[in-house]
Backbone as JSON, one array per atom type, in Angstrom:
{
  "sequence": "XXXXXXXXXXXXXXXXXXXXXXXXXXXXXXXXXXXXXXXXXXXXXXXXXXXXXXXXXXXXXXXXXXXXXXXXXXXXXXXXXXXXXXXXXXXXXXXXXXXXXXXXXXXXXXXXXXXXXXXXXXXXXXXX",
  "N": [[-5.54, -9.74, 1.51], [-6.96, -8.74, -0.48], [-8.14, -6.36, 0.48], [-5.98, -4.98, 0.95], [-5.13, -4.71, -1.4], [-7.1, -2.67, -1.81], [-7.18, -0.05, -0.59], [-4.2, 0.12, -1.79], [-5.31, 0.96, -4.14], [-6.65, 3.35, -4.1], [-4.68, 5.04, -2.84], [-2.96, 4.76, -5.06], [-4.35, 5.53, -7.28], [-6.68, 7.07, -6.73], [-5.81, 9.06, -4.78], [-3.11, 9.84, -5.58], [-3.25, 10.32, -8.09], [-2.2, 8.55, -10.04], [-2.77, 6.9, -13.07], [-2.11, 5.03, -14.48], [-0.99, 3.05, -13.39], [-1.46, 0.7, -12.06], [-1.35, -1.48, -14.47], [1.24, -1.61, -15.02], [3.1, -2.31, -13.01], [3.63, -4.96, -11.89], [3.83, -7.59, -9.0], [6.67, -8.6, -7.13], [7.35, -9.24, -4.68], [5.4, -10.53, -1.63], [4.46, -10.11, 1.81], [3.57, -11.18, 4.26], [2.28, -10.81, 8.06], [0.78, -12.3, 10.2], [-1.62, -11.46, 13.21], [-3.85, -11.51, 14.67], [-7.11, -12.63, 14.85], [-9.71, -12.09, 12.31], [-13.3, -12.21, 11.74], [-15.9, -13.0, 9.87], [-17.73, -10.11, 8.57], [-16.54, -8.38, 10.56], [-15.4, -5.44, 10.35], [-13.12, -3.28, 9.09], [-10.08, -1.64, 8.58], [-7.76, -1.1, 6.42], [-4.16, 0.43, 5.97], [-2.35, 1.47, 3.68], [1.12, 2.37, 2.73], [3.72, 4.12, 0.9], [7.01, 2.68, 1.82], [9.64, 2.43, 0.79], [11.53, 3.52, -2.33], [13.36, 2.57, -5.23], [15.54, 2.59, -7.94], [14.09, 1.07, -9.91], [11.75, 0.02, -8.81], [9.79, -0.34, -6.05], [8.32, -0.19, -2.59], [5.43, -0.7, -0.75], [4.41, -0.55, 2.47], [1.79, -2.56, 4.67], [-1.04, -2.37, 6.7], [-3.63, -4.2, 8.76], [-6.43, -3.24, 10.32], [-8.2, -4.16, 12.7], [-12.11, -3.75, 13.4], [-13.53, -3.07, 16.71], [-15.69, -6.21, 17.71], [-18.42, -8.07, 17.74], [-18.56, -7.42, 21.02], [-15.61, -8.17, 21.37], [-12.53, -6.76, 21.83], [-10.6, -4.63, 18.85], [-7.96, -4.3, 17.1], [-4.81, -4.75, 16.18], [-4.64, -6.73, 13.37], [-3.13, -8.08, 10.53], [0.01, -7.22, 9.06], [2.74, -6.2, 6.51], [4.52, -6.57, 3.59], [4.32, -5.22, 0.24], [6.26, -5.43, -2.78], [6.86, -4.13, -5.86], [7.58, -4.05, -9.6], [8.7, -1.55, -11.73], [7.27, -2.41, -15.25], [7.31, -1.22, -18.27], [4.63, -0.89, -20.59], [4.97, -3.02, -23.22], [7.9, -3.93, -22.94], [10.18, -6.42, -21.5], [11.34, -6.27, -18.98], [12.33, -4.61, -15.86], [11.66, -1.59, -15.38], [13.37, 2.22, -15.23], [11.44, 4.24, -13.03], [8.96, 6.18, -14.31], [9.52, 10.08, -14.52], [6.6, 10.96, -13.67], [5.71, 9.67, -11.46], [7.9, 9.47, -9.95], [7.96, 11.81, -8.87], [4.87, 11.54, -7.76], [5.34, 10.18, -5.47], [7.5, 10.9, -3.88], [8.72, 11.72, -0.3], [6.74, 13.27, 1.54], [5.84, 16.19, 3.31], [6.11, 16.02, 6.82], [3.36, 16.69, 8.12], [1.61, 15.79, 6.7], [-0.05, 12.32, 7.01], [1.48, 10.01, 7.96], [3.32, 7.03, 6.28], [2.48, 3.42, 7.07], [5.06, 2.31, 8.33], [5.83, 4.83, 9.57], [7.62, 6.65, 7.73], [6.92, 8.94, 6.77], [5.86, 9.03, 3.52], [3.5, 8.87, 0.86], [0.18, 7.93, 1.77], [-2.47, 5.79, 2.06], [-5.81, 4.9, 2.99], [-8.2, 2.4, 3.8], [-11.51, 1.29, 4.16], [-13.27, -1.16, 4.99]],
  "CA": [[-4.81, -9.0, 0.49], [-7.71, -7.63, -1.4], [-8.46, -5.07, 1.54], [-4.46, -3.96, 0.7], [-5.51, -3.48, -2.69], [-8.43, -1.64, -2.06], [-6.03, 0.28, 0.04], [-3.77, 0.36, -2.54], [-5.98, 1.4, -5.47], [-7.4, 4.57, -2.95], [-3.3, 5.68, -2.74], [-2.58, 5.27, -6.38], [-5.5, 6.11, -8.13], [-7.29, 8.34, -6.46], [-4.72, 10.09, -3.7], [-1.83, 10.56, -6.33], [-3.45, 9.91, -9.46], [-1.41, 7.88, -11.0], [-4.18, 6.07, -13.53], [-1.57, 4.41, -15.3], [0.02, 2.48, -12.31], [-1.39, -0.75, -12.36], [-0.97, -2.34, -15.55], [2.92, -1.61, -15.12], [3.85, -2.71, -11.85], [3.51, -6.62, -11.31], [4.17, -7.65, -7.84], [7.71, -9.39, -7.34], [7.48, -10.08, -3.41], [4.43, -9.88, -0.87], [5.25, -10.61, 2.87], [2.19, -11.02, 5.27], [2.59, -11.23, 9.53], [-1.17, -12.01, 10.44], [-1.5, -10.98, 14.91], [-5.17, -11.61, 15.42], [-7.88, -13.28, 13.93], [-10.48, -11.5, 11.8], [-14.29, -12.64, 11.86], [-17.0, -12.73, 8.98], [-18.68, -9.47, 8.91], [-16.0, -7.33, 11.31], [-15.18, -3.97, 9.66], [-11.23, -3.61, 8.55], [-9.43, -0.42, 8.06], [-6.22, -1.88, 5.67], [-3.34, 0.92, 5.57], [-0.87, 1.12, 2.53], [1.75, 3.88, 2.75], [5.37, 3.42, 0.55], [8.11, 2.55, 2.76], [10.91, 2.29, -0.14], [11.29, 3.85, -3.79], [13.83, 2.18, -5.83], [15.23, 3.03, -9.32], [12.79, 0.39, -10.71], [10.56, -0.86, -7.75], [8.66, 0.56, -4.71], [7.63, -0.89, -1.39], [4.9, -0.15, 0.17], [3.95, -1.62, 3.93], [0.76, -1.83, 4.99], [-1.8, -2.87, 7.99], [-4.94, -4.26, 8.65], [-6.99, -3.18, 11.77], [-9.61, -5.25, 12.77], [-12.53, -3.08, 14.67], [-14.54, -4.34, 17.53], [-16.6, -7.12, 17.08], [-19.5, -9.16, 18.86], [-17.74, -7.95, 21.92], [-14.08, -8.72, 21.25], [-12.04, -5.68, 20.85], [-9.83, -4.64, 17.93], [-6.72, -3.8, 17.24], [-3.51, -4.6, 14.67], [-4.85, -8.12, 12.65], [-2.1, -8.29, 10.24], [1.24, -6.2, 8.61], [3.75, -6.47, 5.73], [4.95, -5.71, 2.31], [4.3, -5.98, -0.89], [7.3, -5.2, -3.58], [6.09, -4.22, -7.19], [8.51, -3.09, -10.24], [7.68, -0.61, -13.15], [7.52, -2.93, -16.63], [6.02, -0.39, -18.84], [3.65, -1.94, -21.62], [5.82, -3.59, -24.49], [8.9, -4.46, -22.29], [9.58, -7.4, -21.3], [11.73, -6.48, -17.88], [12.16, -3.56, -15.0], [12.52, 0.24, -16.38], [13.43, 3.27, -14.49], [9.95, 5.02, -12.96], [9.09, 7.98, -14.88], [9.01, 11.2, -13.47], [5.35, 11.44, -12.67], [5.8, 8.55, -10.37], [8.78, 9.56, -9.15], [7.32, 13.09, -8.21], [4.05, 11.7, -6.8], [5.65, 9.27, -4.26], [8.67, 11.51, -2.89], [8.07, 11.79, 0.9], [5.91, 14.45, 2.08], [6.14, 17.16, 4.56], [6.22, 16.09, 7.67], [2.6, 17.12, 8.77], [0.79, 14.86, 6.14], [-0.38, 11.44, 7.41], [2.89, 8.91, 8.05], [3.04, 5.42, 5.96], [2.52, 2.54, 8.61], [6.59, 2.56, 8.75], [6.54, 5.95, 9.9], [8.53, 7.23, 6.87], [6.59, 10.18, 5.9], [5.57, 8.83, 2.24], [2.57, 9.04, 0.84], [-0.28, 6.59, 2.46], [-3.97, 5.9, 2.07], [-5.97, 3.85, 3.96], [-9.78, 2.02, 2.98], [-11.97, 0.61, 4.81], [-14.36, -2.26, 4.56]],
  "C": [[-5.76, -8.17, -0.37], [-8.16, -6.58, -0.43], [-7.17, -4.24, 1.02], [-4.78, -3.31, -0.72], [-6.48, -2.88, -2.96], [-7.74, -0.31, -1.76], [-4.92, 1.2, -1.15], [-4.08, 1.44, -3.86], [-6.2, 2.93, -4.99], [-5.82, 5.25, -3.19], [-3.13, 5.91, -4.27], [-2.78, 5.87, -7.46], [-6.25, 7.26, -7.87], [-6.69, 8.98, -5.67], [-3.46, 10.77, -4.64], [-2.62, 10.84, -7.65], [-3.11, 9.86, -10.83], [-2.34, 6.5, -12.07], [-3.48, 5.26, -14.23], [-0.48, 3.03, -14.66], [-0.1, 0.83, -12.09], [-1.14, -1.85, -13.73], [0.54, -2.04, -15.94], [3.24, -2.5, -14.22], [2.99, -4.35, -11.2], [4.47, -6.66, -9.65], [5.33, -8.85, -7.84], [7.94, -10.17, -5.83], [6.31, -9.17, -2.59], [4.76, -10.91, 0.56], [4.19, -10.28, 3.56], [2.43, -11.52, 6.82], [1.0, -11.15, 9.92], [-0.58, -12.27, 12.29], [-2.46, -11.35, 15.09], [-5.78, -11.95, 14.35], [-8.96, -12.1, 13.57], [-11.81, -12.43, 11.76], [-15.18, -12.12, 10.47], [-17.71, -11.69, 9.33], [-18.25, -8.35, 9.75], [-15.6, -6.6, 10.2], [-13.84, -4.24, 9.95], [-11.21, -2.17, 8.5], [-8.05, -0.52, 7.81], [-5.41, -0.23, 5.39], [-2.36, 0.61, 4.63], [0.23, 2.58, 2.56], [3.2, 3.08, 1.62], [6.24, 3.52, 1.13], [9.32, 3.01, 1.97], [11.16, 2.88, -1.45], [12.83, 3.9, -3.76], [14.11, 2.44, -7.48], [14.42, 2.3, -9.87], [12.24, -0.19, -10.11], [10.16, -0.04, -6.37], [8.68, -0.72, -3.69], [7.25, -0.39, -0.39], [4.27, -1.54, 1.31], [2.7, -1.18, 3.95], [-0.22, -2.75, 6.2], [-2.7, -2.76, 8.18], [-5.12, -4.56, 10.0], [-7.94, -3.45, 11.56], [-10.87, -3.84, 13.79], [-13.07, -3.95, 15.44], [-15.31, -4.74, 16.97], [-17.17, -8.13, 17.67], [-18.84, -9.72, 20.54], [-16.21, -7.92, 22.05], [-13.7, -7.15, 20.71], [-11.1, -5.9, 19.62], [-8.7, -4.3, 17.76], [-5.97, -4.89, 15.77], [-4.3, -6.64, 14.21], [-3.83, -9.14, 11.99], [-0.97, -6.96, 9.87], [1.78, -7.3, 7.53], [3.64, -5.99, 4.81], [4.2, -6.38, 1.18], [5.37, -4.74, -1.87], [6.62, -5.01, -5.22], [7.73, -3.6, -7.87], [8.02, -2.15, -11.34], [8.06, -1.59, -14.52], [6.61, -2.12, -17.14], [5.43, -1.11, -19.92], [4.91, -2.58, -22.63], [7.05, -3.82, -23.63], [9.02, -5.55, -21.44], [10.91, -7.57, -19.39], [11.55, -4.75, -17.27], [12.77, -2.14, -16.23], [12.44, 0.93, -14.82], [11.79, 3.9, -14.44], [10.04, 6.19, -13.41], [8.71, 8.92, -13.87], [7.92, 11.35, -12.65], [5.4, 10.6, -11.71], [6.64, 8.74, -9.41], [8.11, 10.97, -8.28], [6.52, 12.9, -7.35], [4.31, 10.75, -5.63], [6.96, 10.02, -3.22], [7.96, 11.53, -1.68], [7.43, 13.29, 0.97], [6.16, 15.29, 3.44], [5.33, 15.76, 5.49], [4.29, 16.29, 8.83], [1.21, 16.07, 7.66], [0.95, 12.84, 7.05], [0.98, 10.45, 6.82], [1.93, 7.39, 7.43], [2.97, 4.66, 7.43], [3.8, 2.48, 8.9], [6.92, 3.58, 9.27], [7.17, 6.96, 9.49], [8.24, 8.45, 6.48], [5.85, 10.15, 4.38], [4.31, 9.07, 2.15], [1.84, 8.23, 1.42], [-1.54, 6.85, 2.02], [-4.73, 4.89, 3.22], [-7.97, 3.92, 3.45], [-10.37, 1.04, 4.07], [-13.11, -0.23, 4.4], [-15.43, -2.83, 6.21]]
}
């Protein structure tokens, strides 16, 4: 999970830059399908794209590729979600996402790099 939010941070922070994004959005559900084992020391390349935007929550999917390693090829490791909502500072439940949020997550043409769902949204992707 900290590869997703490296992942993560790379999409929100520096791809949209939305600098104000984490200290709102607490995570309400995270859903992990692990496929293959990962090894001490193999290189990762964790995708996050947003699958979903909700009047007060998001969900973005995302996927961690293992590369080769001592030998062994690579391929899909794990997948799944994680669910966040917008609580803006001083509130003590979900608000509607403000505009800039709403603006920098709409889907994207068509010719920009697809979330791991395929959807079109925005995506990043980090590697370790």
């Amino acid at each position: 999970m900290r590869w997703v939010e490296a992942a993560e941070a790379e999409l929100f922070l520096r791809s949209l830059g939305l600098h104000n994004y984490f200290p709102v959005v607490p995570r309400i559900h995270q859903e992990i399908h692990f496929k293959a084992k990962l090894w001490f020391g193999q290189r990762i390349t964790a995708t996050v794209g947003v699958s979903k935007l909700g009047r007060t929550s998001m969900t973005y999917a995302f996927e961690v590729q293992g590369h080769a390693h001592d030998g062994q090829p690579g391929g899909l490791a794990a997948y799944g979600t994680v669910t966040v909502v917008h609580v803006p500072l001083g509130s003590a439940k979900a608000q509607p996402w403000p505009p800039v949020v709403l603006d920098a997550v709409r889907p994207l043409p068509a010719t920009k790099t697809p979330a791991p769902s395929g959807n079109g949204n925005p995506s990043s992707t980090s590697e370790s």
